[in-house]
N, C-alpha and C positions, 0 to 999 in steps of 0.2 A: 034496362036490357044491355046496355053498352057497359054498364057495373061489372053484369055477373058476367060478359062475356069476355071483360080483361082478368076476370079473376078466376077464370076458366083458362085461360091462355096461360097464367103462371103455372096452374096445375097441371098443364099438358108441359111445361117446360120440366118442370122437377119429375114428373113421368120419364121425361126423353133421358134427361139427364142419370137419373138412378137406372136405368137400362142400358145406358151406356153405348150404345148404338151409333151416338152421333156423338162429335164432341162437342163438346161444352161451348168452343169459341161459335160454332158454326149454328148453334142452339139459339144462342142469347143474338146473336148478327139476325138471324131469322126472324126471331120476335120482334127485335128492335126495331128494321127494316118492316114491319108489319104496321106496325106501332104508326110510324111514319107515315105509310099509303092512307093509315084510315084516320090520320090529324089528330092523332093522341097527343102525338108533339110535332112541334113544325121544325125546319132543316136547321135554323140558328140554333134550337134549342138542343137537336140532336148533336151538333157537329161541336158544343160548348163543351156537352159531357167527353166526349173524347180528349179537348185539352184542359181537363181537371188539373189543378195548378197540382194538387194531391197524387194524382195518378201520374203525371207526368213527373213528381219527385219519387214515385216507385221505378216508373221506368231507367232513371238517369244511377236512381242507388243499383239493380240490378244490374246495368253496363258498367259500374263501377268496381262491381263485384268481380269481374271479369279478372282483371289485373289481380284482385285482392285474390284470387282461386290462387294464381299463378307465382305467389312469393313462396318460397322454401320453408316460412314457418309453420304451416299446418303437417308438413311431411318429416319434419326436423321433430316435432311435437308427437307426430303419431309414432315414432321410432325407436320414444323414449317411456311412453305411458304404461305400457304393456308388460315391462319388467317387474319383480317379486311375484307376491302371490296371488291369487287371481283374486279373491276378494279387492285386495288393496288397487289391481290394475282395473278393475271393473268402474271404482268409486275414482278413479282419478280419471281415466276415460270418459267418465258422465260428468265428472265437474268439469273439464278443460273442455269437453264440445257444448257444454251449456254456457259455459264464460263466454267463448267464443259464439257463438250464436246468435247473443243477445245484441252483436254488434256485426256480424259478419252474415250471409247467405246463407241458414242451418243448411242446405242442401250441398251448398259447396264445403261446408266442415264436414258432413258425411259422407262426399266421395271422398275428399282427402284422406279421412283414415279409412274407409271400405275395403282400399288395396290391401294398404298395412294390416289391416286384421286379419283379410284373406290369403296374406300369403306365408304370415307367422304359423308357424306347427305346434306353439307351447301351449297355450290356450284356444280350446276350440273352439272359432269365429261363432258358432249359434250359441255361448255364453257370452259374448259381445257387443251382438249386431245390434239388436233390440234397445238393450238399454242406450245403446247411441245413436240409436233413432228415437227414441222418447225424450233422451235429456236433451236433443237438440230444438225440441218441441218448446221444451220447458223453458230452455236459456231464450228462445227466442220471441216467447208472449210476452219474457218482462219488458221492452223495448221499442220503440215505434219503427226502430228499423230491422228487427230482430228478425221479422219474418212478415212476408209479404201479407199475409191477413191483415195484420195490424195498418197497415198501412192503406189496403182495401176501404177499412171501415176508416180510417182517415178519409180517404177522399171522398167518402156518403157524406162524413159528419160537416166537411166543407160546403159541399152540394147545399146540405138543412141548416145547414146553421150560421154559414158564411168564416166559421171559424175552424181552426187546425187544432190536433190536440200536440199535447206536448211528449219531446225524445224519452222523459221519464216518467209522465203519467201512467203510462201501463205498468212501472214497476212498482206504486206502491201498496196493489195487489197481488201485483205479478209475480214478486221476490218471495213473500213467504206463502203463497199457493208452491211455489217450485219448491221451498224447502219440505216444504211438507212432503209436496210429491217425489219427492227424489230418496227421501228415508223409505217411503213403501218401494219405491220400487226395485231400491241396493235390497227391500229384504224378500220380494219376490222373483230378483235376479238369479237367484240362488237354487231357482225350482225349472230354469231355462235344460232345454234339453243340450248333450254333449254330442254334439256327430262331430266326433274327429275324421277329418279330411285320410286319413290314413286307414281308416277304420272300415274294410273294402264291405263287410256285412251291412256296416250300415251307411254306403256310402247312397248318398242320391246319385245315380248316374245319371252321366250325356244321353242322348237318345241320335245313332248314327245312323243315316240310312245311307245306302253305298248303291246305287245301279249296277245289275248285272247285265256284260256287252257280248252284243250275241257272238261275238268270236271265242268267248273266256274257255278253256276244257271243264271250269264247272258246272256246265250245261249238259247236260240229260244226266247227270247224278246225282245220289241221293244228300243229304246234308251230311248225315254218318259216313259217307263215300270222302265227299270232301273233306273230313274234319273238320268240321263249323260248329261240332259241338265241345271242343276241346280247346277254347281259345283262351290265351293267356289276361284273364281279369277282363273280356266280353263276352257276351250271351246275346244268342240267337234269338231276340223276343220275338217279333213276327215277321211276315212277310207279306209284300204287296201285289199281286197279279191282276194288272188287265181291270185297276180297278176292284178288285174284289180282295180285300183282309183276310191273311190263313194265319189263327193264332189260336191257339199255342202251337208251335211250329215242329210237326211230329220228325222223327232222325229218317223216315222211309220219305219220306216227303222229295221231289224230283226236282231240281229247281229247272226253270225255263229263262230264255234269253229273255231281257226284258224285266225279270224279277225285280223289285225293289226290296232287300234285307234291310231290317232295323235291328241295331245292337244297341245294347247297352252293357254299359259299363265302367271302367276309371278312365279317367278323361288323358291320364298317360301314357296307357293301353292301345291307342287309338292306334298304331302301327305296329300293332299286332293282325294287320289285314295286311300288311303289304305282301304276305307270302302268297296272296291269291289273287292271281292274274286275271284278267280283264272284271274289277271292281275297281267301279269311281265313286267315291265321295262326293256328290254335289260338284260335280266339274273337274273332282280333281282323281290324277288315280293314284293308290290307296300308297303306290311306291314314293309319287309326287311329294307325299306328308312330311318325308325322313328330312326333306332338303327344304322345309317350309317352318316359317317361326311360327308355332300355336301361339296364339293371343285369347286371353276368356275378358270377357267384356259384358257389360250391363247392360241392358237398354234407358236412355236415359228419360226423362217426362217431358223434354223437349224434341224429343227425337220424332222425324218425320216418317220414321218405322212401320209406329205405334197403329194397330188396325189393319195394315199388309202383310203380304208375305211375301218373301223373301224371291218367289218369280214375280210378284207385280212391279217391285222397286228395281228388277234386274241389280241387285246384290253385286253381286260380281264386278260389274262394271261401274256400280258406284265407288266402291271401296277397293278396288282389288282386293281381294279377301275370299273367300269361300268359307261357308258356314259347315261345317263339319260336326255340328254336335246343335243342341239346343236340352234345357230346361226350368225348367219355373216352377218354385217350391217344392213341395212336394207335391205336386201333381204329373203324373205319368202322359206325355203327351202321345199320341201314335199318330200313323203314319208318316208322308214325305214330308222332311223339312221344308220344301219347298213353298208346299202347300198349307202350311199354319200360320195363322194370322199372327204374328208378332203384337207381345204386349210391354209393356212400359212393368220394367222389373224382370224380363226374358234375361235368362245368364245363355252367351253365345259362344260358343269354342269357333273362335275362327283359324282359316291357314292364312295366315294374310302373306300378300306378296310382296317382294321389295321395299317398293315404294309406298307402302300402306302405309307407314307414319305420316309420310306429306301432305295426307290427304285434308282440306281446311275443315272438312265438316265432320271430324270425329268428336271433337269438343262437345260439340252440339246432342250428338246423337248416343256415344256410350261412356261407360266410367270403367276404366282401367280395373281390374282385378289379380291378375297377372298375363307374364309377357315381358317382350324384349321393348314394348311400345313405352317409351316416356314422354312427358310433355314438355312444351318448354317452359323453361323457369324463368324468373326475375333476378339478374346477380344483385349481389349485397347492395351496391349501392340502388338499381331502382326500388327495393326492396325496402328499403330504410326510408326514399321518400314517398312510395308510394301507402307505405302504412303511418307516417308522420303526417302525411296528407289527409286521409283519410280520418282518422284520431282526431287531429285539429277541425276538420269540418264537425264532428260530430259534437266537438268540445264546444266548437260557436254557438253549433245549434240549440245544446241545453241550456247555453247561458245567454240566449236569445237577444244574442250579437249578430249575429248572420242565417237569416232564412238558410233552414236548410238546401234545400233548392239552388240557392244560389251557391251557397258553397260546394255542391256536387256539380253543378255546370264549371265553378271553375276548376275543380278538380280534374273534371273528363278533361279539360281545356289543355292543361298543364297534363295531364298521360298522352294528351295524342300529340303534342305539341315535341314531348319527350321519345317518342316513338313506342312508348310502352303498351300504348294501345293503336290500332290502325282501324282506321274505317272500315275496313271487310272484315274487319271480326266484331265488330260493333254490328254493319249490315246482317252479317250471318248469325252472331249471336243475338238481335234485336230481340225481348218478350212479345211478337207481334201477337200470338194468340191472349194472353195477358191480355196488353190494350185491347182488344178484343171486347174480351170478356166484362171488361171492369167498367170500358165505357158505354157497351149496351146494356150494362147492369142498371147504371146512372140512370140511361135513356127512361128503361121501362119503366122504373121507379117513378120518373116522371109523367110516364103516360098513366101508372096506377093513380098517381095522385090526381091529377085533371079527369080523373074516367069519375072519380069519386069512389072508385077500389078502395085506397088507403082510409076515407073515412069509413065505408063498408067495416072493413079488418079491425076499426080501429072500434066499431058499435059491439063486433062480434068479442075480440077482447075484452070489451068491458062485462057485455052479459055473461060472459064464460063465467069471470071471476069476478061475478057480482059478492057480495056479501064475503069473499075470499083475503079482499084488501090488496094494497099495492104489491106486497111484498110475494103476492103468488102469481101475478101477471108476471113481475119479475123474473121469478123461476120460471113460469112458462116458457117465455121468451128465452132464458137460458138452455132449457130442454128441448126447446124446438133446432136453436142452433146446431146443440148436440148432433141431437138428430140427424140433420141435415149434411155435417160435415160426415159422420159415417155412412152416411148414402151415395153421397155425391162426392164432389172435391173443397176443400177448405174455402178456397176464394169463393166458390161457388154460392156456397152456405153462406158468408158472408154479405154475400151481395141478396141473397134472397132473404136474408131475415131482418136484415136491417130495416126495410121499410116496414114489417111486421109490428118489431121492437120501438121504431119513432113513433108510429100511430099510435101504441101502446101508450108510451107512455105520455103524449098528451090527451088520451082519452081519459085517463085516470089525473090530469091535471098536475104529471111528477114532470120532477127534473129527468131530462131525460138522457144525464150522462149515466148512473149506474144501468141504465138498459142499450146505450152503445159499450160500455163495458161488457156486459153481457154477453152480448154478438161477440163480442172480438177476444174476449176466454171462449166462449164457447165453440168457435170456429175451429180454436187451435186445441179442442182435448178431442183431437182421433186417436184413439187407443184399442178401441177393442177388435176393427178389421183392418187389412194391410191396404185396403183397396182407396182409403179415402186421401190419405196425404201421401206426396212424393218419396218423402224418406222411408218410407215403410216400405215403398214397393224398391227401395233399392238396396237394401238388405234382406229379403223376401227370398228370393233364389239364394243367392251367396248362403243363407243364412242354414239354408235347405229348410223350411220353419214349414209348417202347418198353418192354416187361419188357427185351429184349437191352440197353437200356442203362444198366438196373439190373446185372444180370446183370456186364458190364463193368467196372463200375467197382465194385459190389459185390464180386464175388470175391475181389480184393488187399486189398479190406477187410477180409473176414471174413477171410481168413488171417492176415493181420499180427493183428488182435483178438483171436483165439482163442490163437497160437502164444505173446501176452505174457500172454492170461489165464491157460492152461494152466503158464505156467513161475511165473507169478508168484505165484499163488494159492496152492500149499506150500508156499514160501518165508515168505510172511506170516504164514499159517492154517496151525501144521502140521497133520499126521494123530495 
């Protein structure tokens, strides 16, 4: 009874989880915390998984990462790529964030160029965006420090096995799975749709809504009265009364004090409302904009946004800023900005004030697109040692001279020592959801195992693929990952499939490194929706892209990825 009812409790988890409803950190915290009440596992055992010597070297490479965002070379790099002709800029953009990748926070190599592409006019960022969210994918499976998955299923493989895997073990599947996948996808780059930023037909617009104050003279007349239908590069989409939506919004139409209008249209356009007197923008009136620096900005996958809106956070007074615009792919949002739940990949037109640069938790929460906002940089010299640092740690670690671990404690030691890093941005930028996640992932895994779940999964594996042989549990367990990472989130997938895949494979009596292989390609081939991994959702908006043209150029991806991981991975890793 106690079996089925832990192995009911995962299934209510990947329920929550693929519905999205609740986040992930607060999903796995629940169960774990459950786990706990009913002696699945007791408090040393719980409180062990959280100081995973494993996860706690994900955490210290992510803090480290920090400083590594902040050197001039990814901005210096993105500045130079983009030159000849687009073929030739596309393949040199997906090689230099895949290089980069394999050793650096694919995340922070894709905000860095995200600006630069966004705010170049030669080649239209939606020929771009994509392939530098997928080659950052690519460059960063080959690596144990490439991308946080890989590191995830490090700290299970410590958990079962007592042992760490090595800096370059993933890459002697990893390198030519990417090459392969990286020729398909330079030759389905080429079917990416063109929305030139210029191109006002086919521009994705901002969506503005502006309050109308009951003193304004364009009160008790018609929309044709006012000229509201003549506006230079905006449109009148609808209008909001009293709670009730009038759209499509006819020219006889009366407006009333109180009205909320929603425009759209080019995001440069945006003070083409100042000629109409008592219309505020989200706080600000519409005159306010001329003397206000517009910033467009991203929402980022740490950002504590993510699920509110923009009245619950009181906006304003977090950031001084005013949201003046909002949209998210190509999808058409309505009504008040104030009122839509912000999502992780939201593009925000803000008016920010003054002081908006100084604010500490912008880092945190969006990515630069364009704007008067810069970050601060590292000059030359911490630059040279904070990436000679960094280099040398990774150097030791391959050549298994110095625990990685230990060379990232002293590395953080030597940035904060040097003032390159400071504790409040370490506090503020801390992965607490991460830890999170990864150490209640441990927990349950261990409460599966003592419930007798993990041998349950491991009987049902075997009967699935009776008479089928090792090498189709194998694929299973790869398919299921898959799976999983396009449902839910990469780490996510990760930590849920891994006890799947170990049970597997000592049900079938194999080695059971080609199926933690498995998990950890499988985790990292999100390709075919934008919903699953970070970097997708943060060229998603900028990109102005469709799910169908994920779906497009994803599919030949995933198939070539999978058909070289599936053949290559026994080859390497036998059974």
């Amino acid at each position: 009874m106690l079996t089925w009812a832990v192995l009911l409790s995962i299934a209510g988890l990947l329920i929550v989880l693929i519905s999205g409803r609740v986040r992930p950190a607060v999903a796995f915290v629940t169960l774990a915390g459950a786990y706990l009440l009913l002696g699945l596992v007791d408090t040393r055992t719980l409180l062990a998984q959280y100081t995973n010597p494993a996860l706690a070297t994900l955490l210290l490479l992510l803090l480290v990462s920090l400083a590594l965002e902040r050197t001039p070379l990814l901005e210096w790099l993105s500045n130079r790529l983009l030159s000849g002709p687009e073929g030739l800029a596309t393949s040199r953009l997906m090689a230099t964030s895949a290089v980069l990748s394999a050793f650096l926070n694919n995340t922070a190599v894709v905000a860095a160029f995200l600006g630069a592409i966004s705010r170049q006019r030669r080649i239209a960022p939606s020929r771009l965006l994509i392939p530098l969210s997928y080659a950052s994918i690519l460059g960063g499976m080959t690596t144990l420090v490439g991308t946080s998955t890989n590191l995830v299923v490090n700290s299970f493989a410590l958990s079962t096995t007592g042992q760490e895997l090595g800096m370059f073990q993933f890459s002697l599947v990893g390198v030519p799975v990417a090459l392969v996948t990286f020729m398909v996808l330079l030759w389905r780059a080429r079917s990416l749709p063109h929305h030139q930023p210029e191109a006002t037909a086919d521009k994705l617009a901002y969506f503005l809504a502006a309050d109308l104050q009951a003193d304004s003279p364009l009160v008790g007349r018609s929309i044709e009265e006012n000229d509201l239908r003549s506006l230079d590069g905006l449109y009148l989409l609808e209008l909001e009364r009293q709670g009730r939506l009038i759209s499509p919004v006819g020219p006889e139409e009366v407006l009333q004090a109180g009205d909320t209008l929603v425009f759209t249209g080019e995001v440069g356009k945006v003070q083409a409302l100042q000629r109409f007197p008592g219309l505020k923008l989200f706080g600000h009136h519409a005159d306010d904009l001329l003397a206000t620096n517009l910033v467009e900005v991203v929402v980022s996958h740490e950002s504590e946004l993510a699920g509110q809106t923009l009245q619950e956070v009181d906006f304003r007074s977090m950031f001084n800023a005013g949201v003046v615009g909002i949209r998210r792919g190509g999808k058409r949002l309505e009504g008040q900005l104030g009122k839509i739940p912000l999502r992780v990949g939201d593009c925000l037109l803000l008016a920010a004030g003054s002081d908006f640069r100084q604010h500490r938790n912008l880092d945190r929460n969006f990515h630069l697109l364009s704007g008067g906002m810069t970050r601060p940089r590292l000059n030359r010299a911490e630059s040279i040692l904070t990436l000679l640092g960094f280099a040398t740690v990774i150097s030791l670690a391959a050549l298994e001279w110095l625990p990685l671990f230990h060379g990232l404690l002293l590395l953080m030691a030597g940035l904060l020592a040097g003032k390159v890093l400071s504790p409040a941005e370490l506090r503020r930028r801390f992965p607490f959801e991460l830890w999170l996640i990864i150490g209640s992932a441990l927990a349950i895994a261990q409460g599966l195992e003592y419930s007798g779940g993990a041998a349950l999964l491991a009987q049902g594996m075997q009967t699935l693929f009776a008479g089928h042989g090792v090498y189709a549990a194998f694929i299973g367990c790869y398919l299921l990952t898959l799976l999983l990472t396009e449902t839910v989130t990469n780490n996510a997938a990760a930590a849920l499939a891994f006890p799947v895949a170990w049970t597997t494979a000592q049900a079938f009596g194999a080695d059971p490194m080609p199926f933690i292989m498995a998990v950890a390609y499988g985790a990292s081939a999100c390709f075919l929706i934008p919903f699953g991994y970070q970097t997708h959702l943060m060229v998603y908006s900028p990109g102005r892209y469709r799910i169908s043209d994920f779906l497009r150029i994803g599919l030949p991806v995933s198939l070539a990825y999978s058909a070289a991981v599936l053949l290559l991975t026994p080859l390497v890793f036998p059974f």
